[in-house]
C-alpha positions in Angstrom: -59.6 11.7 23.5 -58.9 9.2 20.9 -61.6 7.9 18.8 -62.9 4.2 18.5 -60.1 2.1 17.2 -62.8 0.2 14.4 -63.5 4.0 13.2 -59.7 5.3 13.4 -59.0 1.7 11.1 -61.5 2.4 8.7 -60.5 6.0 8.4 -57.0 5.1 7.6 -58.0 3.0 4.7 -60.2 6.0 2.9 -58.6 7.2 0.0 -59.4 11.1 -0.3 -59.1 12.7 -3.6 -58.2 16.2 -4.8 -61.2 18.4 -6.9 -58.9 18.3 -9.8 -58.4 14.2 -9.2 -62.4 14.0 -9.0 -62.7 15.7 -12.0 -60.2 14.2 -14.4 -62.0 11.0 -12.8 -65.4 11.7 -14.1 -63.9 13.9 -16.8 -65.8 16.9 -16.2 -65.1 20.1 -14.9 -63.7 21.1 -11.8 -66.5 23.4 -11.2 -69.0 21.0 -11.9 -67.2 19.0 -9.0 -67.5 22.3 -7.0 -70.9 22.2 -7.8 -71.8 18.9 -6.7 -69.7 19.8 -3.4 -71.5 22.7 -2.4 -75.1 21.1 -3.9 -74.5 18.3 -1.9 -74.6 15.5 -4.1 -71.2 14.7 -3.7 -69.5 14.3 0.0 -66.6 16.2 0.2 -64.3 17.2 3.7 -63.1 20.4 3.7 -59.3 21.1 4.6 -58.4 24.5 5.1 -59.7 26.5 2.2 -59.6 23.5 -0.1 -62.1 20.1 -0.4 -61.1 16.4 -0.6 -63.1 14.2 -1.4 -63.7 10.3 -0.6 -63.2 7.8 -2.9 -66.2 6.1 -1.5 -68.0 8.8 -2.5 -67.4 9.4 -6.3 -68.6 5.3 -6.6 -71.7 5.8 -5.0 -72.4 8.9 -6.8 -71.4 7.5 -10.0 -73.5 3.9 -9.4 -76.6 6.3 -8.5 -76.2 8.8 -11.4 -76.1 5.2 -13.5 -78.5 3.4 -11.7 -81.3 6.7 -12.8 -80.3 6.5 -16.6 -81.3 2.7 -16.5 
Protein backbone atom coordinates (compact mmCIF):
# COMPACT_ATOMS: atom_id res chain seq x y z
CA UNK A 1 0.00 0.00 0.00
CA UNK A 2 1.09 3.32 -1.03
CA UNK A 3 1.64 5.93 1.47
CA UNK A 4 -0.22 9.41 1.86
CA UNK A 5 0.50 11.41 -1.15
CA UNK A 6 1.36 14.87 1.24
CA UNK A 7 4.02 12.45 2.89
CA UNK A 8 5.35 10.67 -0.40
CA UNK A 9 5.65 14.75 -1.78
CA UNK A 10 7.46 15.82 1.13
CA UNK A 11 9.75 12.82 1.07
CA UNK A 12 10.67 13.46 -2.48
CA UNK A 13 11.87 16.90 -1.72
CA UNK A 14 14.41 15.67 1.25
CA UNK A 15 17.86 15.94 0.36
CA UNK A 16 19.86 12.97 2.10
CA UNK A 17 23.52 13.30 2.54
CA UNK A 18 26.39 10.87 2.70
CA UNK A 19 28.54 10.60 6.33
CA UNK A 20 31.45 11.84 4.33
CA UNK A 21 29.09 14.90 2.85
CA UNK A 22 27.97 15.59 6.58
CA UNK A 23 31.30 15.77 7.58
CA UNK A 24 33.08 17.89 5.06
CA UNK A 25 29.78 20.03 5.82
CA UNK A 26 30.45 20.65 9.41
CA UNK A 27 34.18 20.03 8.82
CA UNK A 28 34.76 17.48 11.29
CA UNK A 29 35.34 13.98 11.30
CA UNK A 30 33.51 11.28 9.84
CA UNK A 31 33.56 9.46 13.11
CA UNK A 32 32.46 12.23 15.00
CA UNK A 33 29.37 12.17 12.41
CA UNK A 34 29.21 8.35 13.34
CA UNK A 35 29.15 9.35 16.63
CA UNK A 36 26.43 11.74 16.65
CA UNK A 37 24.50 8.92 14.48
CA UNK A 38 24.73 6.30 16.80
CA UNK A 39 24.44 8.92 20.06
CA UNK A 40 21.46 10.12 18.63
CA UNK A 41 21.96 13.64 18.18
CA UNK A 42 21.92 13.59 14.67
CA UNK A 43 19.00 11.73 12.62
CA UNK A 44 20.40 9.57 10.24
CA UNK A 45 18.44 6.52 7.97
CA UNK A 46 20.20 3.61 7.54
CA UNK A 47 20.65 2.04 3.93
CA UNK A 48 22.08 -1.23 3.89
CA UNK A 49 25.18 -1.20 5.90
CA UNK A 50 25.67 2.50 5.35
CA UNK A 51 23.82 5.88 6.92
CA UNK A 52 22.28 8.96 5.01
CA UNK A 53 21.45 11.55 6.54
CA UNK A 54 18.78 14.45 6.09
CA UNK A 55 19.60 17.66 5.22
CA UNK A 56 16.90 18.86 7.57
CA UNK A 57 18.69 17.39 10.10
CA UNK A 58 22.39 18.73 10.00
CA UNK A 59 20.34 22.49 10.18
CA UNK A 60 18.60 21.76 13.15
CA UNK A 61 21.47 20.18 14.76
CA UNK A 62 23.70 22.92 13.81
CA UNK A 63 20.97 25.90 14.88
CA UNK A 64 20.71 23.95 18.40
CA UNK A 65 24.50 23.38 18.83
CA UNK A 66 24.47 27.44 18.12
CA UNK A 67 21.64 28.38 19.84
CA UNK A 68 23.54 26.65 23.43
CA UNK A 69 26.95 28.63 22.77
CA UNK A 70 24.74 31.88 22.84
Amino acid sequence: MAGAPHTEGRLAEVRFLTVAGVATLMRVSKMTVYRLVHSGELTAVRVGRSFRVPEHAVDAYLKGAFSETA
